[in-house]
LOFITI-309020 format. One line per 10 residues: their letters; for each residue x, y, z of N, C-alpha, C. Coordinates in nm, 4 decimals. Layout:
<pts>
A) X,Y,Z,X,Y,Z,X,Y,Z  ...
</pts>
This chain:
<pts>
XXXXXXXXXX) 2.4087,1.8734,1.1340,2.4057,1.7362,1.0833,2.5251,1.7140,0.9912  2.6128,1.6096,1.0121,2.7588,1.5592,0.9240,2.7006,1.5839,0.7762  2.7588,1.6258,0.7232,2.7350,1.5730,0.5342,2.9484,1.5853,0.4903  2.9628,1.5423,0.3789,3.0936,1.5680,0.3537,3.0469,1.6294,0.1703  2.8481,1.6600,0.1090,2.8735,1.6872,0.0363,2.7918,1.7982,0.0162  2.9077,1.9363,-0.0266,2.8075,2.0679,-0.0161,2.6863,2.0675,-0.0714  2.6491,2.0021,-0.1629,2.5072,2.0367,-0.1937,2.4049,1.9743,-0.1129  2.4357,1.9135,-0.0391,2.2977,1.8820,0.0733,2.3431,2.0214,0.1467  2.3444,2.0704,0.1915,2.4117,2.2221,0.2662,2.3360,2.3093,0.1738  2.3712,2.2767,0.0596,2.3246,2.4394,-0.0196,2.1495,2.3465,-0.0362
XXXXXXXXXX) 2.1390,2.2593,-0.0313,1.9909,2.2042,-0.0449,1.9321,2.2731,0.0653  1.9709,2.2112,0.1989,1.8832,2.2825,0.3181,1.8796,2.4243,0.2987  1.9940,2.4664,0.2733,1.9717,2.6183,0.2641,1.8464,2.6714,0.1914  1.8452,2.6300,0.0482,1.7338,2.6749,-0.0297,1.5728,2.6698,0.0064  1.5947,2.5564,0.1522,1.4274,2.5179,0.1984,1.4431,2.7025,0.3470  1.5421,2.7188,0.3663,1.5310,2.8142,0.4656,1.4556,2.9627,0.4987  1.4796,2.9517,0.3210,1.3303,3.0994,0.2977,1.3416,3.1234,0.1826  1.2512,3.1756,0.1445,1.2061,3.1998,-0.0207,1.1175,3.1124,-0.0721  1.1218,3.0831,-0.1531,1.0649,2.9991,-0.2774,1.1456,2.9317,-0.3987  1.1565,2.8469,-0.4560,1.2450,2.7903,-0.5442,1.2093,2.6930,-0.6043
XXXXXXXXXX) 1.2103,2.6823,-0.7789,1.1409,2.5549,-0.8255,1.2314,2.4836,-0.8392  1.2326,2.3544,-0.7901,1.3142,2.2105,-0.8172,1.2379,2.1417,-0.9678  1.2958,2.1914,-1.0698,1.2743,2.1260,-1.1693,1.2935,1.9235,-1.1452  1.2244,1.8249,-1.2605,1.2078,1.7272,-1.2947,1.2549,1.6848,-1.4057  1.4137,1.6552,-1.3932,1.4634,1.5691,-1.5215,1.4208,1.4112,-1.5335  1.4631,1.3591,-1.6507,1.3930,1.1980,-1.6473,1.4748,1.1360,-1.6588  1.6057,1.2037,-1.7566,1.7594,1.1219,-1.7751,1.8807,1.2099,-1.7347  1.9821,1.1593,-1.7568,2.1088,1.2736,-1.7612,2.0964,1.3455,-1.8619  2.0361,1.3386,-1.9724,2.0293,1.4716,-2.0864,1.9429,1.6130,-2.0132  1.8296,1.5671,-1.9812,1.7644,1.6398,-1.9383,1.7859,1.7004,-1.7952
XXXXXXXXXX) 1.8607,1.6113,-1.7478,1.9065,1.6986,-1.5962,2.0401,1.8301,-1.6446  2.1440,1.7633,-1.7641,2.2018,1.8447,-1.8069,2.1018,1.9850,-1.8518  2.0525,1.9918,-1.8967,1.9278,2.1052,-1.9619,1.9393,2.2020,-1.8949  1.8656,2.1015,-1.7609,1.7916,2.2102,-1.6619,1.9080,2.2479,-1.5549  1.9595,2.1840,-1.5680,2.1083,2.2900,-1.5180,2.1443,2.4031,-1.5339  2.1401,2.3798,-1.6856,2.2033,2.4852,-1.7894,2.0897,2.6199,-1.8036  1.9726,2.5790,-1.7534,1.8872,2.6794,-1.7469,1.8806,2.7494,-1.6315  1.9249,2.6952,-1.5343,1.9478,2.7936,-1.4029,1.8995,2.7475,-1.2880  1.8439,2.6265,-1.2819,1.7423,2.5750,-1.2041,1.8809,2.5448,-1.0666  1.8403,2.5573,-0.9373,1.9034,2.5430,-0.8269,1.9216,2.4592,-0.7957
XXXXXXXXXX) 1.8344,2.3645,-0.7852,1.7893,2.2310,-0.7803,1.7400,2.1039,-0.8705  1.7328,1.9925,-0.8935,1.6603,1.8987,-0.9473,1.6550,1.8168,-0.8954  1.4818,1.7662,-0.9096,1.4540,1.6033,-0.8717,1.4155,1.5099,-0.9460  1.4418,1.3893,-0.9398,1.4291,1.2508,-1.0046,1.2492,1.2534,-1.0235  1.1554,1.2422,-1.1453,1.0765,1.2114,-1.1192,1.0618,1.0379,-1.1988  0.9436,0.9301,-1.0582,0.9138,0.8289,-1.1519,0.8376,0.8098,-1.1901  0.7437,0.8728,-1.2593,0.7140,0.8806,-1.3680,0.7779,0.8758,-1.5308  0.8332,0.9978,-1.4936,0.9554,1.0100,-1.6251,1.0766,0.9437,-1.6796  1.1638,0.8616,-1.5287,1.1970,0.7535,-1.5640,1.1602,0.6201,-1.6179  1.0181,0.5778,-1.5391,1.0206,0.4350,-1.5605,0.9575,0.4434,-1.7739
XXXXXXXXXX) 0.9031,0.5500,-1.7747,0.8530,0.6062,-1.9360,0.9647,0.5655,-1.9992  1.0923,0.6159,-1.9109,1.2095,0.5959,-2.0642,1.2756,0.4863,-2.0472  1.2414,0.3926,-1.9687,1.2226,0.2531,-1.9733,1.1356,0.1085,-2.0490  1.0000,0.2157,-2.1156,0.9073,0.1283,-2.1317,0.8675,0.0962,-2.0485  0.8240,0.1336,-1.9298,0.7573,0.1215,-1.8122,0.6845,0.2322,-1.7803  0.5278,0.1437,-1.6937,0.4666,0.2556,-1.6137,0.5724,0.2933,-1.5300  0.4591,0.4041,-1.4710,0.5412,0.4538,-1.3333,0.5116,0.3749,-1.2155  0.5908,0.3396,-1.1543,0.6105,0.2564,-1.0082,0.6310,0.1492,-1.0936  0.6762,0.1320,-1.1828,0.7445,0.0166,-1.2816,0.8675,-0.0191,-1.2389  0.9219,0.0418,-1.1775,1.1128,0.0054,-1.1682,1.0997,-0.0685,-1.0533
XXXXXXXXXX) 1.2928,-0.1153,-1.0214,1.3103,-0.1584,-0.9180,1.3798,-0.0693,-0.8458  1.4055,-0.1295,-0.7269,1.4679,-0.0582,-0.6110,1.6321,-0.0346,-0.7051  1.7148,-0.1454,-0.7557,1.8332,-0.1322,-0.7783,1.8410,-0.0429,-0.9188  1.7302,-0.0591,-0.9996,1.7105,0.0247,-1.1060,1.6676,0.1542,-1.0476  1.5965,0.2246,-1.0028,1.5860,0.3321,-0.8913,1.7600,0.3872,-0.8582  1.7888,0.3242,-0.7576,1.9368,0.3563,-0.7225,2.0519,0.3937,-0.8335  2.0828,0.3273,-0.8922,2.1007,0.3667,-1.0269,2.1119,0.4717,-1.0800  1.9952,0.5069,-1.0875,1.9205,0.6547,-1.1795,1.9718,0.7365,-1.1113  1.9514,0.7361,-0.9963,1.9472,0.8651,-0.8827,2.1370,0.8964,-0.8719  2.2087,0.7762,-0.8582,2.3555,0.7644,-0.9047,2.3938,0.8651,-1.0213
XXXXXXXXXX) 2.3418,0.7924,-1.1038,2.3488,0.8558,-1.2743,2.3340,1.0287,-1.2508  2.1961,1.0622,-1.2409,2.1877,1.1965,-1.1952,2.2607,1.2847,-1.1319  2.2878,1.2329,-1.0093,2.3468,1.3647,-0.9111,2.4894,1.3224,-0.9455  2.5085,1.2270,-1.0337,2.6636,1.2692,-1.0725,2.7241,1.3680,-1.1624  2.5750,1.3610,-1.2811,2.5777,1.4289,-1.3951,2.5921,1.6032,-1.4096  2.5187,1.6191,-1.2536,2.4926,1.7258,-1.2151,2.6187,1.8122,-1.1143  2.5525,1.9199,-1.1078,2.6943,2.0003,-0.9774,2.5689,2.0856,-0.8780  2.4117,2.0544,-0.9195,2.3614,2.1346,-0.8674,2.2656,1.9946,-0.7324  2.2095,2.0471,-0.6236,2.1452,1.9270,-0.5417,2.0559,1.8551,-0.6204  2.0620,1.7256,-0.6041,1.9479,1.6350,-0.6465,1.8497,1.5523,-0.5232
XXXXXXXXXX) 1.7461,1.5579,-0.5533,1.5977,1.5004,-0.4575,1.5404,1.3852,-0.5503  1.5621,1.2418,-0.4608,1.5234,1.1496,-0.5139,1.4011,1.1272,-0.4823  1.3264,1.0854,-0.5912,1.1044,1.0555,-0.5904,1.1438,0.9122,-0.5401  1.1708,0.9047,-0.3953,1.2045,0.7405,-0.3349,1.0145,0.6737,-0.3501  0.9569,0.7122,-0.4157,0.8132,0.6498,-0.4082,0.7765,0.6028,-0.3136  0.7118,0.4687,-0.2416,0.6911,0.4624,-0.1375,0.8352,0.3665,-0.0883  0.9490,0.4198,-0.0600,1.0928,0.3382,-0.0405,1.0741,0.1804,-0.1092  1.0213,0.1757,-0.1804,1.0016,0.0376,-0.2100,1.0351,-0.0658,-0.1085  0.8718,-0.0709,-0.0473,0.9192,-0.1449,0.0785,0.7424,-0.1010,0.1325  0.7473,-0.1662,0.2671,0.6302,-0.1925,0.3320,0.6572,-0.1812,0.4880
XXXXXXXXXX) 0.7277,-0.2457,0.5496,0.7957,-0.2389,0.6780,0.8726,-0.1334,0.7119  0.8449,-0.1200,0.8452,0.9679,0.0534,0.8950,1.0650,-0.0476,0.8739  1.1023,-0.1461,0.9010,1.2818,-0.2030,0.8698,1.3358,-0.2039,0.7380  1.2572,-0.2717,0.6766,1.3031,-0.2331,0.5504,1.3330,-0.0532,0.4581  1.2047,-0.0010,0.5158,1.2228,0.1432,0.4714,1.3491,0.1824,0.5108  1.4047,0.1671,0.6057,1.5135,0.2137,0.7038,1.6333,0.1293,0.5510  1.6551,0.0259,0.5531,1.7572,-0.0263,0.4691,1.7368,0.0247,0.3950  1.6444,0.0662,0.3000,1.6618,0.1175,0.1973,1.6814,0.2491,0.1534  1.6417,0.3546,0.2326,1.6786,0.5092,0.2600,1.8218,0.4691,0.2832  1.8732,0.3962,0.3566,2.0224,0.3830,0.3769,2.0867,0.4005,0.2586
XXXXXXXXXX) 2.0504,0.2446,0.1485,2.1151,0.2760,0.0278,2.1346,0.4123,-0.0826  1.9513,0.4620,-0.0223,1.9512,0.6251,-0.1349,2.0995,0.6770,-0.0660  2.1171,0.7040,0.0166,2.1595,0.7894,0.1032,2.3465,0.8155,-0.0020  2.3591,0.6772,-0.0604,2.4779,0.6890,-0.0755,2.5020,0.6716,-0.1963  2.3563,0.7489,-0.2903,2.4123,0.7698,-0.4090,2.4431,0.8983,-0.4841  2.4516,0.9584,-0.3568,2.5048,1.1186,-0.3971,2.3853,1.2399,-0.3576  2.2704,1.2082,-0.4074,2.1880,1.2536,-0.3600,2.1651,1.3805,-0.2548  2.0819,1.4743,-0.2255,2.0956,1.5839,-0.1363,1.9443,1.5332,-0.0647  1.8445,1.4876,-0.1170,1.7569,1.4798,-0.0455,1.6488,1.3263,-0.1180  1.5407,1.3224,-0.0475,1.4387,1.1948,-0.0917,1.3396,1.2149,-0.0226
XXXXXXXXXX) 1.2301,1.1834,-0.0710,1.0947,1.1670,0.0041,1.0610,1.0254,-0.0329  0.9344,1.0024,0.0728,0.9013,0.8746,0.1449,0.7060,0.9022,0.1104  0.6334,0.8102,0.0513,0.5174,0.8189,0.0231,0.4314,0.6993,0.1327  0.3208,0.7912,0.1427,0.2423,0.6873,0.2560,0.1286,0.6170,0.1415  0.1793,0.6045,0.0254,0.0889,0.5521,-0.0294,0.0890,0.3993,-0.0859  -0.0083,0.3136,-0.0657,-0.0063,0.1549,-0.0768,0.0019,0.0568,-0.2346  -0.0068,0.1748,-0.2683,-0.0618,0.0896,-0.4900,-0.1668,0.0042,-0.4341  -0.2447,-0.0103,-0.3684,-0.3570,-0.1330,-0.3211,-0.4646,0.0211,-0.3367  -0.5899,-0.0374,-0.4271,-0.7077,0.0964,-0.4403,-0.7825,0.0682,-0.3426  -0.8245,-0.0723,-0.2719,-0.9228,-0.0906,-0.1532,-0.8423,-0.0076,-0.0328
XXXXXXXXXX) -0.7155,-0.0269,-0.0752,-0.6502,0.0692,0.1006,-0.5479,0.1419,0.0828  -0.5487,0.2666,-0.0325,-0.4679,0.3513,-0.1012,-0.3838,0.3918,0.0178  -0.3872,0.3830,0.0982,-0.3180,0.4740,0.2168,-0.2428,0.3915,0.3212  -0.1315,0.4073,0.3660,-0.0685,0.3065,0.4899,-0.1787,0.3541,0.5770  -0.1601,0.2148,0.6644,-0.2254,0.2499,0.8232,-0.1822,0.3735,0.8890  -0.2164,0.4376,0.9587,-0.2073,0.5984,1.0394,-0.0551,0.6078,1.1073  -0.0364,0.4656,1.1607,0.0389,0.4495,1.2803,0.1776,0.3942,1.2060  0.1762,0.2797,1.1200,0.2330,0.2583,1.0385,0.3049,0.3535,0.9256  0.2309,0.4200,0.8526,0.3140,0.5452,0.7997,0.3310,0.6384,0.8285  0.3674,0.6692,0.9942,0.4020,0.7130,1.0625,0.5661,0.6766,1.1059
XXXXXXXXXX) 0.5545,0.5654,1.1415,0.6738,0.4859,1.1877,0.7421,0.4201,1.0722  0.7148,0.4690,0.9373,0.7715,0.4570,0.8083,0.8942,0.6049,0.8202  0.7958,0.7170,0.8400,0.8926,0.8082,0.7967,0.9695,0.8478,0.8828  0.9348,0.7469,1.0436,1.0488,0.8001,1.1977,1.2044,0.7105,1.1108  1.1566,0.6176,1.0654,1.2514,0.4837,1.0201,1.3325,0.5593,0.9084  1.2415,0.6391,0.8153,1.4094,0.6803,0.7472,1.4500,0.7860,0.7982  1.4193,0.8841,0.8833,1.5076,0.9803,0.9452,1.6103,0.8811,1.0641  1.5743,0.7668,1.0993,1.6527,0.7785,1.1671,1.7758,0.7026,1.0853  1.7569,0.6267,0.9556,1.8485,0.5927,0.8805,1.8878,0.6867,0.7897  1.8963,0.8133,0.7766,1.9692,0.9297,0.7205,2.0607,0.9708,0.8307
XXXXXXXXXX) 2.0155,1.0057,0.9825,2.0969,1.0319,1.0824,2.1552,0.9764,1.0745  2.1483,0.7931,1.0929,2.2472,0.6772,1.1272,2.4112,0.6986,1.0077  2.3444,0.7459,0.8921,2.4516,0.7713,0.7404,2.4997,0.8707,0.7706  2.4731,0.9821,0.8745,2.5351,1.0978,0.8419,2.5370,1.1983,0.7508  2.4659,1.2030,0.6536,2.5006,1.2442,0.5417,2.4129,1.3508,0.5177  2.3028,1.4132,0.5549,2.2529,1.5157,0.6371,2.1469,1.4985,0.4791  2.1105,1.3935,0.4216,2.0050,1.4037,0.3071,1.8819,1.4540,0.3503  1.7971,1.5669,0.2772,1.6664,1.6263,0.3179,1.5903,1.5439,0.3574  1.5069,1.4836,0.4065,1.3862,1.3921,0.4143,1.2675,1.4554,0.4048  1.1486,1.4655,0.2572,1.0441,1.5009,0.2406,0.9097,1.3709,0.2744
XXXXXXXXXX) 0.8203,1.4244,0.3336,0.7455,1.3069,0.3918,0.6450,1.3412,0.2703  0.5407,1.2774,0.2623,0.4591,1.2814,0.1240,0.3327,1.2203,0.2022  0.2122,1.2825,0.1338,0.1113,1.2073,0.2103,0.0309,1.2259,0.0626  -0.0408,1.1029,0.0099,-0.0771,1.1059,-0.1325,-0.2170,1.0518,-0.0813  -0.3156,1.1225,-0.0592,-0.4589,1.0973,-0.0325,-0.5128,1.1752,-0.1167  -0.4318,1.3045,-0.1889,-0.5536,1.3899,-0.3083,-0.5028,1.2944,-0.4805  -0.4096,1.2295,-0.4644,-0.3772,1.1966,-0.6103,-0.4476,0.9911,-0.5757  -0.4430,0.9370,-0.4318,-0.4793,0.8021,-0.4331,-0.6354,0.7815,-0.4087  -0.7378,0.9293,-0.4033,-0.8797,0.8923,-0.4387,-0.9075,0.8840,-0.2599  -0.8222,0.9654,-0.2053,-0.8789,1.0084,-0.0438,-0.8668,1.1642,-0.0614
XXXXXXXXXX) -0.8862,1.2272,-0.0869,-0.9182,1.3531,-0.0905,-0.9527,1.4110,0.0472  -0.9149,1.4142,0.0853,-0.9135,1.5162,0.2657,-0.8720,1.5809,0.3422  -0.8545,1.6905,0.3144,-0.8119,1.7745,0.3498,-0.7858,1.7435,0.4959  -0.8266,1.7720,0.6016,-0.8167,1.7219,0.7081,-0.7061,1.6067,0.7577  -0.7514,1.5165,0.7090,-0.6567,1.4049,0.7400,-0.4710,1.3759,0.6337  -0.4428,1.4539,0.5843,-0.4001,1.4989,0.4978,-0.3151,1.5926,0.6177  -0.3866,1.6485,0.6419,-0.2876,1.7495,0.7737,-0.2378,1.6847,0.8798  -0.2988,1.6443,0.9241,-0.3486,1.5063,1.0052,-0.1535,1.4146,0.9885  -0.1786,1.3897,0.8794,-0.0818,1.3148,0.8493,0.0428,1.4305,0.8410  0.0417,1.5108,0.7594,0.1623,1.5847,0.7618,0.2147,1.6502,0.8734
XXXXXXXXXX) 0.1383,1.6938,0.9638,0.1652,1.6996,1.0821,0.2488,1.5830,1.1797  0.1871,1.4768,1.1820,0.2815,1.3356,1.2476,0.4291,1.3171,1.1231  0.3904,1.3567,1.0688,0.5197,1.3042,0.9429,0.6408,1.4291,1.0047  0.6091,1.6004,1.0096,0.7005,1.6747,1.0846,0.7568,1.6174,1.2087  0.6537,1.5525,1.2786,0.7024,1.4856,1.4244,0.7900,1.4372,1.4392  0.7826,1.3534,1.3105,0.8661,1.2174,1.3028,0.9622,1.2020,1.2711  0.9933,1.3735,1.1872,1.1599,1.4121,1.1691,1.1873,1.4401,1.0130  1.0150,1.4184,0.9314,1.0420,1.4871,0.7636,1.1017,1.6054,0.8332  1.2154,1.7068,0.6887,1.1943,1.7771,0.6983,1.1610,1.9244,0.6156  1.0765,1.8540,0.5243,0.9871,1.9126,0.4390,0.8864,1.8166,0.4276
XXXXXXXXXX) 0.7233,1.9032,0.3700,0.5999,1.8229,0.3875,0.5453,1.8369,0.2526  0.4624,1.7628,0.2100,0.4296,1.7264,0.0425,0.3091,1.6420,0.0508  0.2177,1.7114,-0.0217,0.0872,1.6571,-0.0655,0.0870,1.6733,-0.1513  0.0831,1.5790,-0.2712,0.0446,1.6101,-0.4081,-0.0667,1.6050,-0.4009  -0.1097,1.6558,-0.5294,-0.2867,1.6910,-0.6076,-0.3381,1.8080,-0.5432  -0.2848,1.8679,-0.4267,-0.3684,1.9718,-0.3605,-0.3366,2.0990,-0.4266  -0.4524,2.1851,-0.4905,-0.4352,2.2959,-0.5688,-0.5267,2.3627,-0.5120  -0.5797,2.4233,-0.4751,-0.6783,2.5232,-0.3608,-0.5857,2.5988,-0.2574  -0.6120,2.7103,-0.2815,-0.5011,2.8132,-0.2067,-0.5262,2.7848,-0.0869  -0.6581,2.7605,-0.0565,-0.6930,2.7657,0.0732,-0.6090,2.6271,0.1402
XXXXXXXXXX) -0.6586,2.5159,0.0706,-0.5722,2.3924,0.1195,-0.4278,2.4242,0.1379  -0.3454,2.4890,0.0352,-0.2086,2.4892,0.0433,-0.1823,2.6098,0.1137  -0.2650,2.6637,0.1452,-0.2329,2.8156,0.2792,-0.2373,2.6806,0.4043  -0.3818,2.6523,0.4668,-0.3718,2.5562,0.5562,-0.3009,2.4186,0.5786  -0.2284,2.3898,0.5044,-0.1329,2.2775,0.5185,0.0127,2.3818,0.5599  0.0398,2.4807,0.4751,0.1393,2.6046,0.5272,0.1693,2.6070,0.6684  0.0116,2.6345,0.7254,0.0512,2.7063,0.8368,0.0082,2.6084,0.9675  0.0006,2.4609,0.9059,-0.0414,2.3513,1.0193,0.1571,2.3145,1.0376  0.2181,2.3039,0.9155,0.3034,2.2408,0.9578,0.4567,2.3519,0.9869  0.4006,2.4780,0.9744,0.5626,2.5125,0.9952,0.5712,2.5190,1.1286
XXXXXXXXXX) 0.7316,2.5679,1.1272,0.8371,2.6714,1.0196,0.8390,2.5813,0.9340  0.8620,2.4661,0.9493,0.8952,2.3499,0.8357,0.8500,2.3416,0.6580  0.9094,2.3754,0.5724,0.9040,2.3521,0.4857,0.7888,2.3191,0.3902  0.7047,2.3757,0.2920,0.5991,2.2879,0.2183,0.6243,2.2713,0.1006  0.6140,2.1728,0.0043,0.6691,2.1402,-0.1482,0.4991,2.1232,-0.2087  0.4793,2.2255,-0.3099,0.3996,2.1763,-0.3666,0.4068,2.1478,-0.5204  0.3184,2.0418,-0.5809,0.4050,1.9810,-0.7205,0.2424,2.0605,-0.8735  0.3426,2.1245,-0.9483,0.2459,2.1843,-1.0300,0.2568,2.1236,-1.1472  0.1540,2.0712,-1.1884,0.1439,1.9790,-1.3115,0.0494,2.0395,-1.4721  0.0195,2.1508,-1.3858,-0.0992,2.2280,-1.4408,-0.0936,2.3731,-1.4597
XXXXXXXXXX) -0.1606,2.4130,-1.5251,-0.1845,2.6284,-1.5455,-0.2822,2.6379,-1.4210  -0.2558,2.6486,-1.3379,-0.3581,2.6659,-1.2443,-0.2924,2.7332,-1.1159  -0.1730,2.7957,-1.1340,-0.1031,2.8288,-1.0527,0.0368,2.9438,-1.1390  0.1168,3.0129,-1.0255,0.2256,3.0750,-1.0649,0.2955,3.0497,-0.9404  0.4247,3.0727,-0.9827,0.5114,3.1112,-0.8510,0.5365,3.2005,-0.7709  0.4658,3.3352,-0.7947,0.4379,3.3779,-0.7301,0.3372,3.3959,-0.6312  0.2197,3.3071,-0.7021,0.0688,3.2914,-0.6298,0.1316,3.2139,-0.4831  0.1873,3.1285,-0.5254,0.2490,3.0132,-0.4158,0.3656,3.0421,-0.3080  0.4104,3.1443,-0.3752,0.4799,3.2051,-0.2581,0.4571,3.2646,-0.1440  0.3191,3.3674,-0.1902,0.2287,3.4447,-0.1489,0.1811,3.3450,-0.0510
XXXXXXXXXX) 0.1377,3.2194,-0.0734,0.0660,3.1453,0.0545,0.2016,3.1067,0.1133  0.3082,3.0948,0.1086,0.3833,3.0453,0.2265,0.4870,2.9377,0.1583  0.4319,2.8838,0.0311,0.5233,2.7458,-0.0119,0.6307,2.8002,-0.0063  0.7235,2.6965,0.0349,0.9076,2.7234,-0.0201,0.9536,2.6556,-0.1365  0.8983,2.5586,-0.1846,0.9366,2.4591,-0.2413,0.8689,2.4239,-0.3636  0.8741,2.4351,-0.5071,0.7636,2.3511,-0.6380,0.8168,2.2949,-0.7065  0.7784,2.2010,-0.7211,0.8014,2.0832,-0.8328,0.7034,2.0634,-0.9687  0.7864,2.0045,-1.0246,0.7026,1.9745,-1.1791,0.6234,1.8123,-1.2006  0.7077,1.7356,-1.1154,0.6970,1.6124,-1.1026,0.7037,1.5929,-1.2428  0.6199,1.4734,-1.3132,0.7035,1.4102,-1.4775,0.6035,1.4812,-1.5387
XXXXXXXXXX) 0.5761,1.6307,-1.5497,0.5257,1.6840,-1.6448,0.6140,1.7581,-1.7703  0.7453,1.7473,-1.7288,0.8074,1.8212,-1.8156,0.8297,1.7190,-1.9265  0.8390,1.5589,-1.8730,0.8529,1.4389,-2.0244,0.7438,1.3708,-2.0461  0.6230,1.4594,-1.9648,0.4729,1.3713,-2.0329,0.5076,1.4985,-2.1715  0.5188,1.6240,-2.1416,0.5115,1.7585,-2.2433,0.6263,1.7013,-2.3256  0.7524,1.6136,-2.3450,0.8086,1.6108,-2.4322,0.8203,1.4566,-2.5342  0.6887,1.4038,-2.3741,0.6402,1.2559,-2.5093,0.5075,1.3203,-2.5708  0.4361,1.4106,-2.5374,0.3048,1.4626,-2.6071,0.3358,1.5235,-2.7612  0.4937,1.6001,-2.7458,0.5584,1.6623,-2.8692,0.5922,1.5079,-2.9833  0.6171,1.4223,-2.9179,0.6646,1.3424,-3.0016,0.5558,1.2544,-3.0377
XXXXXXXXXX) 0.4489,1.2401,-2.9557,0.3284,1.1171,-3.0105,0.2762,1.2295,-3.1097  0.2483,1.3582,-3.1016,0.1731,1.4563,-3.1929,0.2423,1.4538,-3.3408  0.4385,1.4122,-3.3249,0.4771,1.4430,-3.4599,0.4611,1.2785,-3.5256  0.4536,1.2299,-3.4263,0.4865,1.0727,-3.4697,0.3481,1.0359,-3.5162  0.2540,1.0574,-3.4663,0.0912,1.0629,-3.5363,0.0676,1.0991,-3.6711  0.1223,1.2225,-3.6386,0.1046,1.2960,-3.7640,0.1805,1.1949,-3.8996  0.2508,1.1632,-3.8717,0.3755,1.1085,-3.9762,0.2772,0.9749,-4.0269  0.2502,0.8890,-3.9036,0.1737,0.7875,-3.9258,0.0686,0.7691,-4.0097  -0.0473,0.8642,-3.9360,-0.1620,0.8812,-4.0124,-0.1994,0.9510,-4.1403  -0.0896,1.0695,-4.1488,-0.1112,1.1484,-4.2732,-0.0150,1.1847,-4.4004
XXXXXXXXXX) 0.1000,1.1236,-4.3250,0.2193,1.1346,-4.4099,0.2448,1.2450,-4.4495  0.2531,1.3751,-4.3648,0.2699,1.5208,-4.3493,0.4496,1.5276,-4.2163  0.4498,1.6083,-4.2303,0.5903,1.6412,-4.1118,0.5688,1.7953,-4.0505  0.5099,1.8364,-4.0820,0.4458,1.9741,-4.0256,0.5167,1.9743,-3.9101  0.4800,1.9205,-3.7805,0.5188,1.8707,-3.6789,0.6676,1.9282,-3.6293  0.7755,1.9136,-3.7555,0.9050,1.9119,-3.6968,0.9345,2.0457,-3.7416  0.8206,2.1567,-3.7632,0.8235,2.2593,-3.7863,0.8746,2.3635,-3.6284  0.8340,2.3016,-3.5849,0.8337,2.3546,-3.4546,0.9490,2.3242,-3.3565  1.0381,2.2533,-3.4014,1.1417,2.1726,-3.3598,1.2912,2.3016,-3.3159  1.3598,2.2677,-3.2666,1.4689,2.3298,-3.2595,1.6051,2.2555,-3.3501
XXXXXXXXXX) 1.6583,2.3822,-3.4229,1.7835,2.3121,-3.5054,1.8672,2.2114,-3.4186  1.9178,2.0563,-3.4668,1.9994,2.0285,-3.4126,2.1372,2.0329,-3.3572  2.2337,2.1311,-3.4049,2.2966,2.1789,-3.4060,2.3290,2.2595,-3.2155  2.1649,2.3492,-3.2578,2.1222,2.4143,-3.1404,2.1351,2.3093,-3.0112  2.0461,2.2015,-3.0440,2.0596,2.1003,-2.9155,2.1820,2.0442,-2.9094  2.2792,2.0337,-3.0222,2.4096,1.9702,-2.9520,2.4839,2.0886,-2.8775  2.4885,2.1621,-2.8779,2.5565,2.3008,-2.7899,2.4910,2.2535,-2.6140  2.3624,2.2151,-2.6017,2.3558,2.2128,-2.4844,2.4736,2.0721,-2.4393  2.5049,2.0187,-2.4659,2.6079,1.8767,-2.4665,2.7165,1.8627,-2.4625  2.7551,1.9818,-2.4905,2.9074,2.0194,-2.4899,2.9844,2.0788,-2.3655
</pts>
């Protein structure tokens, strides 16, 4: 597949065997960080953006989205994976235009969510988010640019919990030309062994938000792929509502006891 930029190259590579965590920056500070810490990879989470917006998550726009993902993989030298949420969009045509635009903001890879923000019908139609995720592979081919395409099927985090259909789906989503597969919320070895071995050789990303897991446990079943999704800036707004509480309610600073010299943090910046 054409690309003209090595890190989609060294991206696919990293899904080819092993295991590897794709850390979750929220800004360019924090993608700088996790650079600097060794991480191979990083992905955009939105969550963590639209937060440092003053926004929920699925708060942004498409051009605010684009943007970010710009900002990022420029900031960076290592691959970046954009959280395209559900492409902001509804129609395979539109999905298609708009994977186009990710496509050309530097980016190494993006996933595509079959999920509706509607709670009476959390889930696209079967057939429909199906022909969502044929639509952006075939607008990554059409770009050339050889960006990963992760398909996402969100029935354990949108209150469908099913294992079954869940496969179901990730299975048609491989068909259709993802090429990596992603269920969030699923934490049961057994689930993430059997989603493993429904969809390879192909790729599985699973996203750990929780102590309920290691990387090695997850390797052991087969994953190639873990993410943090926006747990790393819920953990660094939890540090700051805890000192900022504290300050509020008791007029103590205890809090910034725990802090790192600043000094220390300007070295990562330099």
């Amino acid at each position: 597949m054409p690309t003209n930029d090595q890190r989609v190259t060294e991206f696919r590579q990293l899904h080819e065997s092993g295991c590897f965590v794709i850390a979750n920056p929220w800004d360019v500070g924090s993608a700088h960080v996790l650079e600097q810490l060794g991480f191979k990879a990083l992905a955009t989470t939105s969550a963590g953006f639209a937060w440092s917006l003053g926004r929920c998550d699925n708060g942004v726009t498409l051009d605010e989205a684009l943007a970010h993902y710009a900002a990022v993989a420029a900031a960076v030298k290592v691959p970046v994976n954009a959280d395209f949420e559900r492409a902001f969009a509804t129609e395979p045509e539109e999905v298609a235009a708009n994977v186009a635009r990710a496509c050309e903001t530097g980016i190494a890879g993006l996933s595509v969510e079959d999920s509706t923000r509607q709670p009476e019908e959390p889930l696209f139609e079967f057939n429909l988010a199906v022909h969502r995720v044929r639509s952006a592979r075939q607008a990554i081919d059409k770009s050339g640019s050889g960006v990963l395409l992760t398909g996402r099927s969100e029935g354990f985090i949108a209150g469908r919990p099913d294992i079954d259909e869940t496969i179901r789906r990730l299975r048609a989503y491989a068909d259709a030309g993802a090429d990596c597969l992603f269920a969030p919320g699923v934490r049961s070895p057994s689930d993430i062994e059997a989603i493993v071995k429904a969809v390879a050789p192909k790729p599985v990303n699973v996203v750990v938000g929780a102590d309920f897991t290691t990387v090695d446990k997850l390797a052991a079943l087969g994953v190639r792929r873990i993410s943090v999704g926006g747990s790393l800036a819920r953990l660094a707004y939890s540090a700051f509502l805890a000192a900022a509480t504290e300050i509020s309610e008791h007029g103590t600073f205890s809090a910034f006891a725990g802090g790192r010299p600043g000094p220390e943090i300007n070295q990562l910046f330099k």
